[in-house]
N, C-alpha and C positions, 0 to 999 in steps of 0.2 A: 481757472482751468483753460478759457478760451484765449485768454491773453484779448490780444490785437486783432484774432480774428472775430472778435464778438462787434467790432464794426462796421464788418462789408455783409453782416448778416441782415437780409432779410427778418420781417417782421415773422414770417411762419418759420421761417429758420431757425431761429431763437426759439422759439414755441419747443418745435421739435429737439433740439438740442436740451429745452431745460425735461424734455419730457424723458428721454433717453439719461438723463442723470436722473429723475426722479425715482428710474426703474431699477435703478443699479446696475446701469450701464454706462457710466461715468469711465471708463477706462477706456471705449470709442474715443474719448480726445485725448489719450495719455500721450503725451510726444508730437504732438501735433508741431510742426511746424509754421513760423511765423508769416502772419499776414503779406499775399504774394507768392509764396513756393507753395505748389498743388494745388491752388485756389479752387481749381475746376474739379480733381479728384476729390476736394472737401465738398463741394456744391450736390457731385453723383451720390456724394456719401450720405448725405442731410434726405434726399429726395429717397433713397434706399430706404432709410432709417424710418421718415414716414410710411413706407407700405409696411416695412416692419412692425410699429406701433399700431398697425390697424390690424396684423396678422397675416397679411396678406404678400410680407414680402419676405426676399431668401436672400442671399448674396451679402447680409450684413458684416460681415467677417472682413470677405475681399475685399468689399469695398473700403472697410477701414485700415485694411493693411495696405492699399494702394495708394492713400495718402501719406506714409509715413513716407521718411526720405533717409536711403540704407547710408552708412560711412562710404566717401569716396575718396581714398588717401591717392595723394599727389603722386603721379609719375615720375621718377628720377630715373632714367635710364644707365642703366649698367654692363659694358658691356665684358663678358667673361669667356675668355679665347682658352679653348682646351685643343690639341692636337686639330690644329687649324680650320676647329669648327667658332663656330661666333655661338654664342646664347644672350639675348637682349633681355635682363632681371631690373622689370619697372620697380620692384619695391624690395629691390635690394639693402634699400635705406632704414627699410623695420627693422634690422639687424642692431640692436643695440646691446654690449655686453656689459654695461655697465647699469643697463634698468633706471637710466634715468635721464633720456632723452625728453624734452618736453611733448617734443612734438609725435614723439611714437607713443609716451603716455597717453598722450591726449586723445588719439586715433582708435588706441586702445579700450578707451574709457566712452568713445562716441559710438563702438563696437559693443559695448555691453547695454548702453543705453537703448541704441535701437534693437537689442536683443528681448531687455525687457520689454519695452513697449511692444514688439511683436508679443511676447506672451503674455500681454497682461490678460488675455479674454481667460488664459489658464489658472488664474491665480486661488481663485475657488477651487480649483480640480489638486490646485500643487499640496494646499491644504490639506485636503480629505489625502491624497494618498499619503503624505508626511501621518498623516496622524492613522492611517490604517497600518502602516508599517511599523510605526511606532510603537502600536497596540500588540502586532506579535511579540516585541521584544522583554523576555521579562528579565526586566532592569537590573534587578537585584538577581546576581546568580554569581556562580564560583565554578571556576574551572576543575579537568581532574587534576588531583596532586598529585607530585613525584617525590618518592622516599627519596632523598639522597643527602649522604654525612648527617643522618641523624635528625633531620627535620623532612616533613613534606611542605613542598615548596606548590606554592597555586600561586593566580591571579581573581579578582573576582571586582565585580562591576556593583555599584550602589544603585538608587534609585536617583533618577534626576542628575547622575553624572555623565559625563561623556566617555573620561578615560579608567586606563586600570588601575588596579590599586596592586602591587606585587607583596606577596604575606606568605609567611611560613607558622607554623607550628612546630614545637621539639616533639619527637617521637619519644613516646609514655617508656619507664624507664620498665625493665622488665621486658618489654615489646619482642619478639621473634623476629626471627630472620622475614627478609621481607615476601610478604602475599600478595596475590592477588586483587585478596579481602581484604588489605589496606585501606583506612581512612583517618584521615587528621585529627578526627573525635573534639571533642568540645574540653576535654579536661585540662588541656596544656593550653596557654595563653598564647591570643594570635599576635606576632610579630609585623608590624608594617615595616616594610623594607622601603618603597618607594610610593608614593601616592602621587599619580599624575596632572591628579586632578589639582591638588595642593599647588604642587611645581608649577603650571601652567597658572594658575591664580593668583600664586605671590610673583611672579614674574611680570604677569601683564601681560603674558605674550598672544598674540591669537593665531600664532601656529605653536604646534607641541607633538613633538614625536620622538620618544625612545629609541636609540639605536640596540643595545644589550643591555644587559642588567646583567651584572657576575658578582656573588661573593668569594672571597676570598676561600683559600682551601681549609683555615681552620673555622671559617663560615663566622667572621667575627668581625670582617669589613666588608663593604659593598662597596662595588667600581661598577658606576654607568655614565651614558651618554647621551646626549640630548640634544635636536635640533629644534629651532626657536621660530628659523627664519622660512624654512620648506627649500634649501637649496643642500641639502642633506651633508653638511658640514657641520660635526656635532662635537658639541664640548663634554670635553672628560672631566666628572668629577668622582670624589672617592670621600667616606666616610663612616666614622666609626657606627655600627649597630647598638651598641651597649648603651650610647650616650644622644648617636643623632649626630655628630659636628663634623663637621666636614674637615678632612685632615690636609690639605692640600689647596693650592688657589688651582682654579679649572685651569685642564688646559685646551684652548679651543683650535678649532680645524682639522680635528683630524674624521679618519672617514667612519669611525661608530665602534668598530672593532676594539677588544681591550679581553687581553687573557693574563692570566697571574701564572708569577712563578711559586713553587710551593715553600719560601720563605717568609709568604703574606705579607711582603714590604715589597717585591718589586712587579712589575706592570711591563705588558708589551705593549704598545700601541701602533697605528698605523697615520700616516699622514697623506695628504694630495698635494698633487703639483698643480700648476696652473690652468692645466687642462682638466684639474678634477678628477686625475688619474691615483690611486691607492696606490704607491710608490715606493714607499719607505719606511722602517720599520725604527722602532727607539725603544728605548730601554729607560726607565723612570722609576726612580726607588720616591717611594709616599715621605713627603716629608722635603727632598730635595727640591730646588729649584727645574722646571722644567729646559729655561737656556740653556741646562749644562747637559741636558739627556742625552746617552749617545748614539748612533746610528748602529743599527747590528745588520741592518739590508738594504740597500741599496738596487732598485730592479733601474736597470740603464736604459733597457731595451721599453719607447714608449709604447710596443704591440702589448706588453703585458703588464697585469695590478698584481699588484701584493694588499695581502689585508690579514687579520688576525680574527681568532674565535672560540671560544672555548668545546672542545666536544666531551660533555659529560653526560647524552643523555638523560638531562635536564633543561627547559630552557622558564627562566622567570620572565621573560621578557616580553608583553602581548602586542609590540611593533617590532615586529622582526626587519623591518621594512628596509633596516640599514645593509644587512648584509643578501636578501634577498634577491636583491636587484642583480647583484653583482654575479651571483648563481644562477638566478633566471637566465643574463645572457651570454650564461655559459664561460663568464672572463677571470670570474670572482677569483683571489686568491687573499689567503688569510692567516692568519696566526690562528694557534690553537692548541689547545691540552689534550691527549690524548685521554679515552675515556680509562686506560690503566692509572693516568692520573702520575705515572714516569716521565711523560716526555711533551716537550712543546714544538710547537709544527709552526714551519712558515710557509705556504703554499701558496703557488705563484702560477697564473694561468691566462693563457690569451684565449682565443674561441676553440681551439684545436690543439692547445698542446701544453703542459702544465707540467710542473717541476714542486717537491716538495726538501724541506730541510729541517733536521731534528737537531733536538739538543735536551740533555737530560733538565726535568722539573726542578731538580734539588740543586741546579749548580747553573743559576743565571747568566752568570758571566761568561761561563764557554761562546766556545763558539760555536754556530747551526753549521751542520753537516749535511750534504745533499743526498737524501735516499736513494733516486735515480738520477740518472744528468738529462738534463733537457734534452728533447729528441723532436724535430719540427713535427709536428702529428698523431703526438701520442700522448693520451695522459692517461694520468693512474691517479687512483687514489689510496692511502693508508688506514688501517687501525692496528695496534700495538697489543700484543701479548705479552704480560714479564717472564712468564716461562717459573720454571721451576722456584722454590726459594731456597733451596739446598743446591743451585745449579750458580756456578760463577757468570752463564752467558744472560745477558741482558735481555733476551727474550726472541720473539720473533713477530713479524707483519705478516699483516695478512693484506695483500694488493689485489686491486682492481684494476684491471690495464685494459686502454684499446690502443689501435693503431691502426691504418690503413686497412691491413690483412685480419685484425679483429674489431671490424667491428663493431660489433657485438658485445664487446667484453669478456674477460676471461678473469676467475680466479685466482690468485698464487696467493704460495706461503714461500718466505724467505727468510734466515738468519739476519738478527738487527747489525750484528756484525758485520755482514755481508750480503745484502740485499739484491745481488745482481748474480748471487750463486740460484738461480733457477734454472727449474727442467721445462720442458713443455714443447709441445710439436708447433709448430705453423700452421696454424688455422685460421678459417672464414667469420669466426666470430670470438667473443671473448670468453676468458675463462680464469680461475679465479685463482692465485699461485699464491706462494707463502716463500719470502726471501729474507735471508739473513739480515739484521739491522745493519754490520758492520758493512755489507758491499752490497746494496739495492740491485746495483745495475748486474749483478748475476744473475741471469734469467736469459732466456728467449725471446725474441719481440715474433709477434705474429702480427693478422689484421685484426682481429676484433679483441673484446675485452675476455679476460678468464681471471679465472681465482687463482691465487696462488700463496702460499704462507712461505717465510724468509725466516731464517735467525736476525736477530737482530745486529750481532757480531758483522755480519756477512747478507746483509740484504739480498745480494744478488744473488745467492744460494739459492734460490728457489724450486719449490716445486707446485706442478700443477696440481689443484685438488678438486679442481670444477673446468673442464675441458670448455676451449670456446666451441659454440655451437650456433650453426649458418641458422636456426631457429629460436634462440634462447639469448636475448640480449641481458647481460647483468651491469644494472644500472649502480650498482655497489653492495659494500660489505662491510658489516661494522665488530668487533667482537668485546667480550666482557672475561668474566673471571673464569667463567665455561661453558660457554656458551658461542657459537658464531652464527650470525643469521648473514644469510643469504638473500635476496631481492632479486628472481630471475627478470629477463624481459624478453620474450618474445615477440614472434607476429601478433601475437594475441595477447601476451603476457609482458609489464614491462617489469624488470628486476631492477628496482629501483634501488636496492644496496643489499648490504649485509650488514649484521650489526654482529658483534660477538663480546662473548662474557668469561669468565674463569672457568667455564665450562660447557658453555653453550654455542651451539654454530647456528642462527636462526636465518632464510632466506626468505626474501618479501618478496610477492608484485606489486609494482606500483598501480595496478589495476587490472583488471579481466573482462574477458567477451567470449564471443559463440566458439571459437575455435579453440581455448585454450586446454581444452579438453585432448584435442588433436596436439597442442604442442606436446602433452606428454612431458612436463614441467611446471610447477606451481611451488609454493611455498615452503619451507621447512625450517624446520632445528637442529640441531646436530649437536652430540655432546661431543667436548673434546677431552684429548687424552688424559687420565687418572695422572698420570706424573706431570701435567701440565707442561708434556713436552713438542714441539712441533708436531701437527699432524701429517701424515705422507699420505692420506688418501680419505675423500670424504666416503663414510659409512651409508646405513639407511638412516634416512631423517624421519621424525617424530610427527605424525599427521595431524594438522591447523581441522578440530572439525569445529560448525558451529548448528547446537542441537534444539537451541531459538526457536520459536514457531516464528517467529517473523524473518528467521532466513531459513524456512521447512527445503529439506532435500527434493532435489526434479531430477531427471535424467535425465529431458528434453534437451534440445540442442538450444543456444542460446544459456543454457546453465553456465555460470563461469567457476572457476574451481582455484582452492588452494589441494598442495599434496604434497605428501614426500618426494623425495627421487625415485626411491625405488618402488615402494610396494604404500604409500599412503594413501586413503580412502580423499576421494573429490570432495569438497564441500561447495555447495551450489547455492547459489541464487535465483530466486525466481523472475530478478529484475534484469531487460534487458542489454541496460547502460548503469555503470555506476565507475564509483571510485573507489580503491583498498590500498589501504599504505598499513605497515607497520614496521616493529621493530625494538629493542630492550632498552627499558627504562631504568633510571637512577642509579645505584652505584657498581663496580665492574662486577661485584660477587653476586647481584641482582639476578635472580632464576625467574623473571618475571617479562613479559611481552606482551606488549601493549599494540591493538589494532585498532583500525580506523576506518568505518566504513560509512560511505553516502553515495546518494545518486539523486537526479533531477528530480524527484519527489522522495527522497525519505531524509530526512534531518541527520546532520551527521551523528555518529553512535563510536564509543570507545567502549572499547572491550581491555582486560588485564585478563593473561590467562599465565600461571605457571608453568614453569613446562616441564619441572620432576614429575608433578603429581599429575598434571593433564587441569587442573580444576581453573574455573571462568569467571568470572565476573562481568555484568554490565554496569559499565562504571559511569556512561553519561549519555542522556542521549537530550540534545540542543532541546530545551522547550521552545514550540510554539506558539503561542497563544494565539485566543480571536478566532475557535473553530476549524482548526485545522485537521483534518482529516486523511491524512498521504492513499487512502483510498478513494477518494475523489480525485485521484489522476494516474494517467499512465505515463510508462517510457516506453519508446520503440528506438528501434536499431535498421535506420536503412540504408540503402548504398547507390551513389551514383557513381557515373560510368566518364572520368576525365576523356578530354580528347585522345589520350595517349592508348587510352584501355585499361588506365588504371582504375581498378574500384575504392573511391573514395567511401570512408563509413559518414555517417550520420546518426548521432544521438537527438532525440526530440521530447518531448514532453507536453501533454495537456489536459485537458481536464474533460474525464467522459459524458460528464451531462451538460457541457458549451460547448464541446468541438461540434462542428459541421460534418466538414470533412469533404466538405461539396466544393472547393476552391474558393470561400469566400472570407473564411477566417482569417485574421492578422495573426502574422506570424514575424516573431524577430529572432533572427540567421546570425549567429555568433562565431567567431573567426579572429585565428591567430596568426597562426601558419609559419614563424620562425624561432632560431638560438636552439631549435628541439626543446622548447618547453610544451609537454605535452595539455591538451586543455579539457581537462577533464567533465566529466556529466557530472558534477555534484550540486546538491544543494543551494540553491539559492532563495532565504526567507523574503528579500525583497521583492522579485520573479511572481511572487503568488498572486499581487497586487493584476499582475498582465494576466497569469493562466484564470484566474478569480473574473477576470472580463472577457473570457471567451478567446481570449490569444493562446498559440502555437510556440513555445521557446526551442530554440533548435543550436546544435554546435554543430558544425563542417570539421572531421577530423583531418586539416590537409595536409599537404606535404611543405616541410619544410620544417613544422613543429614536430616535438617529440613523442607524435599522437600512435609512435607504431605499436602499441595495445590494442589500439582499435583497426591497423591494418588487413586488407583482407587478400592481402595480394602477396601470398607466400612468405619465402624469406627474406622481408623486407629489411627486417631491424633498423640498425640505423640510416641506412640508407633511404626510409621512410623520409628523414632530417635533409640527404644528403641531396638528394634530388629533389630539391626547393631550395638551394639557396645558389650564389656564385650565377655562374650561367644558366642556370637550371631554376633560376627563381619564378619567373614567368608560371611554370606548374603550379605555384600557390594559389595563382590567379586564375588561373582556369580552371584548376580544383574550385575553389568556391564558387566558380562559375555556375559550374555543372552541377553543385548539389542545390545551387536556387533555383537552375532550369528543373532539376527532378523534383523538387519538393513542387515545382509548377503543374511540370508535364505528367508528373508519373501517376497510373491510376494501380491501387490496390486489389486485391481479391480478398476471400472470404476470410473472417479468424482463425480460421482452422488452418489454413495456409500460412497466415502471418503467427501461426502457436510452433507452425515449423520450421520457419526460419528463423527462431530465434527470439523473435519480436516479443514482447514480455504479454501481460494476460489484459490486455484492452480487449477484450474480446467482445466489444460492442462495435467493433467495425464492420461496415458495411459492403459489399461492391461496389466495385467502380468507385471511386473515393479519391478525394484532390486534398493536398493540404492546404494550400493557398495559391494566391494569382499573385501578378504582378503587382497589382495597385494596392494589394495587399501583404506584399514582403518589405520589412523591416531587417537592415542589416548595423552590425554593430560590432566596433574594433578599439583597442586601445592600444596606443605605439606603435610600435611594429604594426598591430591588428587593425591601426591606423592607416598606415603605409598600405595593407590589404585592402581596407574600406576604399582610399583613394584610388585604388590601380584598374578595381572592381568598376566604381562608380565610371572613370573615366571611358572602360572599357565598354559597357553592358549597362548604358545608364538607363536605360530601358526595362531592366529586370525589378526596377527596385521603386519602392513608394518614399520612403526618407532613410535616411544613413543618419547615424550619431559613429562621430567622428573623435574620441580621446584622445589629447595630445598625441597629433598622428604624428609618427614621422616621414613630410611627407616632400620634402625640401631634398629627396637622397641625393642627384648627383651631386649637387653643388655643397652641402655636406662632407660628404666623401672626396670631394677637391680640397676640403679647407680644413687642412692641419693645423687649423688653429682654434679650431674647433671641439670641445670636449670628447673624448671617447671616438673619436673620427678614426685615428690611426687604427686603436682595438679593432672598429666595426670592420676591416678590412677583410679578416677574416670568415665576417659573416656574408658581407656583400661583395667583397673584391676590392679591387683598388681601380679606381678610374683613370689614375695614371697610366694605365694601361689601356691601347686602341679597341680592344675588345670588350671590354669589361665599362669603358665608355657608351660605346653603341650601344649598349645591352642594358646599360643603368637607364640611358636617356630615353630607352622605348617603351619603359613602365616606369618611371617616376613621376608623381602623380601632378608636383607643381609644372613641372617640361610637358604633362600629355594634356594639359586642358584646352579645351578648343569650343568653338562655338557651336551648338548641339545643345539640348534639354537635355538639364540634369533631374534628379530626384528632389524633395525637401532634405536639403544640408542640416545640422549641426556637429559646427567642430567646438572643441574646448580646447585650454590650454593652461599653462599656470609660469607666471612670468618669472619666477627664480627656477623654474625645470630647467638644471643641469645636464637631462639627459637629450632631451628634445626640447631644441631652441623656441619659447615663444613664437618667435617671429617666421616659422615653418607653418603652424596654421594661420597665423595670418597670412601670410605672404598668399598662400592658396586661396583663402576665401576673398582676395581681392582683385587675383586674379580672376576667381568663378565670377566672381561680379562685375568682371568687367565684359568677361565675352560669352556667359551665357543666353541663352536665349528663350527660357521659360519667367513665369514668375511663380514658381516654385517660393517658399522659404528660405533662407540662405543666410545664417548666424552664428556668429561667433560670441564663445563665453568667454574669457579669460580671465582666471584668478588671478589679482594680483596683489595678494597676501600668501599665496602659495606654490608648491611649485610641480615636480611629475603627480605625486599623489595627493593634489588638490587637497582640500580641507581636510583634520584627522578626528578630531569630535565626532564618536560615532551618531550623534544626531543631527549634527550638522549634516555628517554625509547622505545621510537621509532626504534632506533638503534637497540636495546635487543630485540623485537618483531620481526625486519626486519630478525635478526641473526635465529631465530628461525623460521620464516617461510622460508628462504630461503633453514633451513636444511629441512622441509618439501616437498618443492618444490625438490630440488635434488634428495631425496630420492624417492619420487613419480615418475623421470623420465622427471619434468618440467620444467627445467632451462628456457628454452627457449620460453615456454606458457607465452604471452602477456597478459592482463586484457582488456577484452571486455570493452569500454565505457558507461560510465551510459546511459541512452535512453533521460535524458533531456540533458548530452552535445552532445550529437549523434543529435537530434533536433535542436541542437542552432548552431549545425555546419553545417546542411545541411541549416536551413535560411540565 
């Protein structure tokens, strides 16, 4: 273990050194460097170690991390002339696209080594939390199942495995239309569709991630997709159910997407170009050669992806991760099956403006037709109605649109025929229209989004049925056989879609807060017309209540509420952060809605509620094992004050018999801030590990993300998004600024105060009350919320005790210069183009690798993963070598990099385990708490005193 330096040792030197291994401090010389380099820092170290072994000494830590010697990668200077500004890039040379550079491997690998050996003092702490996390999870469980074609379709997890296993059951012959009280029951034999565990095993591979899973519409073959490598390039395979055999040789690269036509021999897929851009669509009958497939789309334009997906309100698939990405930032576009299960969708979308194309299920060969024509700033989205079956018209859509002028979003219905026969005034938000299939673009454009329903003949026939509204953002709309839901969004309220059925019109939030009471909009259903013909005006919708003692009715402010439009009773919560999605399950004649509710401490919960009859069900609520008790913590809702006078919200969480509340607590401050993906207060079972030690978890809802649910600043809607990104991005950063200065500065008053604004029932607070200090806040981002960690850090390094840094993206300008780069052109739309003199200056005054300078930072960790397609490896390196070069603390400062993986690191949910444990233990160390125990939940504390 000493090597070479076990001979400049001293006679007591030795001594000490065998005495420090004999104690189980053997990881004092882990990484030591060879005899000659730090001689002297080994010598303070050994002299330390003896008052240490007498008891009498402290500093054993520093002193061994000051002998270690960090990676110092060579200077190659680069220099890079934009609009006759110079930028000098030493380690421009990390840039390798082919991942197999020796000398960037190397650099790489000398980076994770001195990573570990900085943590090796944690590696007892990595344990205990790996295995306390491990303890909540109970291994063996099964998701809820969704009826649809005749089987319910779940996933469900073994003991000792990492991945899913995708299983249906045939629904019991005799069985009713579908309920609520649906359940797979034990009588009919389970079917394994896919076992991931298997495929990863017989493969050998040690990355494994699902892109879809689709069966076929007479539910007789199965088409999914599988990435091996973590550079999210997944290969299509397809195979019989009856027998198991795979009908086809794979076909690999394309981007995960794969929808069927309803011939159950032919297949849409998607492909990438060299930028890893979703591009191109093909046509592939099972059984042909894949050379001969033919192209049916071709997107020219590299601002925007094409991609496919099937929408049946169903999903088998428990890594959705393939097509998420691409919705997260806001680009995604894809194939798809409408949930009428008539028509397949090609939808095509850059950050701001999106374009879809239909073509009937039953007749593959057509050719896709454009609903609306592309329009620079506006997108819509679809669901499909067939309309009568005694009626020759092929039905009607029901659109989501924003624009400039909505938005917000607005409703339409239009004729499929004619989809651009729509009515609707010009408004400040959106609203929800219905247009003819045959001419989409008959409609109205306004600024925000609204409803509207089309014929399908005539898409653009439209009429409004849900007004846009400067207060009510609708985030979308999906419909079924009769049904349409609806998904308001609000300042308070986001309307995260509509879903709709053969009779039902249901409207979701994607979440709720103190005011949503005041939007005077929340949740509904709505039956649609008895002749299944276009509707011209939405009715009164059917009131979401929930009669639970675990969500009991409040009137207090801070109540969040679902409702009808018109005359529906509030349904409240008494928590004062959480999350609510829902929306209709399984097939289009399905009279069944399915919701979803969680927050910073309650486990997520699915609800099935009918909506003829009104009747409910609780269909799941996440177990967590190991004592958990969600009354042993509260949430609160507070709000700081941006430079601007904006009031940024703040969700938080802790635990009432750890919290202080005196400014001395660790607290770790979580942040996103763009693409408008909003970042919800839900659930997190790993998290309990930190609030179980007496830590504070906190979200900054800022501007730039999709957080305007949680706005409290009027009628923000999207412009919550819109004023964080382009020139206006800076606001992200100084939003998170100011809610770590408040969580610093801000002192509270009595419960009874904090019961009226909103704040949920901690009612153990005190006066005068701090949440934490500087030296005790912890902040933490991932990509983009990477990009925020960095801008933060370099800004306000002062605010913060350590940062964890997830493949940040934090390399922007020079990204955004380099079209040759993945995804670079897309990002334009989110961050600007730097081609331009303005949008230069502006990138280059918060990007995080161009702002570092010499100044004390915080304790760093960045991570990365060397096949991420989306954010280049060599973006956190490039940074951490900079910080290392012109810092000037001896803070921490390491880099992890996978390099077996790639944006979403390891998929193994135990493995992940490990990567979380890794990083909260650098938490814990740095905080000063190796050695802080986790208090017992109060129901094992109970079950152990009986």
């Amino acid at each position: 273990m000493l090597g070479s330096n076990y001979k400049w040792m001293s006679k007591e030197e030795r001594r000490v050194a065998q005495s420090l291994i004999s104690h189980g401090q053997q990881h004092v010389f882990k990484a030591w460097p060879k005899r000659g380099v730090n001689d002297d820092a080994k010598r303070r170290l050994l002299t330390v170690a003896a008052s240490y072994l007498q008891g009498a000494g402290s500093g054993l830590e520093d002193a061994r991390l000051s002998v270690l010697v960090p990676p110092t990668p060579t200077k190659q200077p680069t220099e890079l002339v934009t609009h006759n500004d110079t930028r000098t890039d030493d380690y421009y040379w990390l840039r390798d696209d082919a991942r197999k550079d020796p000398a960037v491997l190397s650099y790489l690998k000398e980076e994770n080594a001195y990573t570990a050996a900085a943590m090796a003092d944690t590696q007892q702490l990595q344990d205990a939390l790996y295995t306390e996390m491990r303890a909540r999870i109970q291994e063996e469980d099964t998701s809820v199942a969704t009826r649809y074609q005749g089987y319910y379709y779940y996933t469900r997890t073994e003991e000792g495995q990492q991945y899913a296993v995708h299983c249906r059951r045939a629904v019991a012959p005799g069985a009713g239309a579908p309920a609520e009280s649906d359940e797979p029951g034990q009588q009919q034999p389970e079917e394994v569709l896919l076992d991931e565990n298997r495929r990863k095993e017989e493969g050998k591979h040690s990355f494994y991630m699902v892109g879809c899973c689709e069966t076929s519409p007479n539910q007789q073959l199965l088409a999914w997709t599988e990435d091996t490598v973590g550079g999210e390039k997944y290969t299509l395979h397809v195979k019989d159910l009856a027998t198991g055999k795979e009908l086809m040789t794979p076909i690999p690269d394309t981007s995960g997407d794969v929808v069927w036509a309803n011939d159950n021999a032919t297949l849409f897929y998607v492909v990438k170009d060299h930028l890893d851009r979703p591009y191109k669509v093909l046509r592939h009958k099972v059984g042909s050669a894949s050379a001969e497939d033919p192209v049916v789309y071709d997107e020219k334009d590299e601002s925007f992806c094409v991609g496919i997906g099937r929408s049946t309100h169903r999903s088998t698939s428990a890594s959705a991760a393939a097509t998420s990405f691409y919705s997260f930032y806001s680009f995604y576009v894809g194939i798809g099956r409408s949930h009428s299960e008539q028509l397949l969708y090609i939808h095509i979308g850059s950050a701001v403006t999106s374009e879809t194309l239909f073509m009937p299920a039953d007749t593959p060969e057509d050719t896709f037709k454009v609903v609306l024509p592309r329009i620079q700033d506006v997108e819509y989205s679809i669901s499909h109605h067939p309309g009568s079956s005694s009626s020759s018209s092929q039905g009607w859509f029901l659109i989501t649109i924003r624009d400039p002028a909505l938005p917000n979003s607005e409703l339409r219905v239009a004729p499929v025929e004619d989809p651009m026969q729509q009515t609707g005034p010009t408004l400040p938000n959106s609203e929800l229209r219905v247009a003819p299939v045959e001419d989409p673009a008959q409609q109205t454009w306004s600024s925000n989004s609204e409803l509207r329903v089309a014929p399908v003949e005539d898409p653009m026939q439209q009429t409004v049925i849900q007004p846009h509204s400067a207060d009510v953002k609708i985030g979308g709309a999906s419909i079924g056989a009769r049904w349409l839901v609806i998904q308001p969004h609000s300042a308070d309220v986001k309307m995260e879609g509509a879903s709709i059925s053969a009779r039902w019109l249901v409207i979701q939030p994607h979440s709720a807060d103190v005011k949503i009471e005041a939007a005077g909009i929340g949740a509904r259903w709505l039956v649609m017309p008895q002749d299944d013909s276009m509707p011209q005006q939405l009715g009164d919708g059917q009131v979401v209540q929930f009669e639970e003692a675990a969500y009991a009715l409040s009137g207090g402010a801070g109540a969040a509420c679902l409702r009808s439009w018109k005359r529906g009773q509030v349904v409240q919560f008494e928590e004062a952060a959480y999350a609510l999605s829902g929306g209709l399950t399984g097939d289009f004649d399905s009279e069944v809605l399915r919701l979803r509710y969680s927050s910073l401490t309650t486990p997520p919960s699915v609800y099935d509620q009918h909506m003829a009859t009104g009747k409910r069900a609780l269909k799941k609520v996440q177990p967590i094992l190991g004592g958990f008790n969600k009354e042993d913590y509260t949430t609160q809702r507070l709000w700081a004050k941006a430079p601007d006078g904006t009031k940024v919200p703040i969700s938080l969480a802790f635990r009432m018999d750890l919290a202080k509340l005196d400014g001395t607590d660790p607290l770790l401050l979580h942040g996103y801030g763009s693409y408008e993906h909003p970042y919800d207060p839900s659930f997190s079972r790993d998290q309990l590990s930190l609030l179980d030690r007496g830590w504070t978890v906190a979200i900054a809802h800022i501007r730039g993300g999709g957080d305007t649910a949680w706005a409290a600043c009027g009628d923000m809607g999207r412009m919550w998004y819109e004023d964080g990104k382009y020139l206006k991005k800076r606001n992200t950063f100084t939003d998170f600024i100011a809610c770590a200065e408040h969580l610093i500065k801000e002192r509270f008053t009595s419960p009874s105060r904090l019961s009226t604004e909103g704040r949920s029932a901690g009612g153990l607070l005190m006066g005068a009350e701090r949440y934490t200090s500087a030296s005790r806040l912890s902040i933490e981002g991932r990509s983009a919320g990477g990009l925020l960690m960095g801008a933060v850090t370099n800004m306000r390094p002062d605010l913060f005790n350590s940062v964890l840094m997830g493949v940040p993206f934090v390399d922007v300008l020079t990204t955004m210069l380099d079209e040759t780069i993945p995804l670079t052109t897309i990002e334009w739309e989110e961050w600007g183009n730097p081609q331009k003199p303005d949008y230069y200056e502006y990138m280059k005054s918060y990007s995080p690798v161009d702002n570092v300078k010499a100044q004390d930072y915080p304790h760093i960790l960045v991570t990365g993963g060397l096949h991420d397609p989306r954010v280049g490896y060599w973006e956190p390196a490039k940074l951490v070598a900079k910080l290392r070069e012109l810092k000037t603390d001896s803070h921490l400062l390491l880099l992890k990099c996978e390099l077996g993986a790639g944006h979403f690191s390891v998929t193994g949910r135990f493995e992940r385990l490990k990567e979380t444990a890794f990083e909260y233990a650098f938490l814990l160390k740095t905080a000063g708490m190796l050695a802080v125990q986790p208090t017992p939940g109060s129901s094992k504390a109970a079950a152990a005193a009986s």
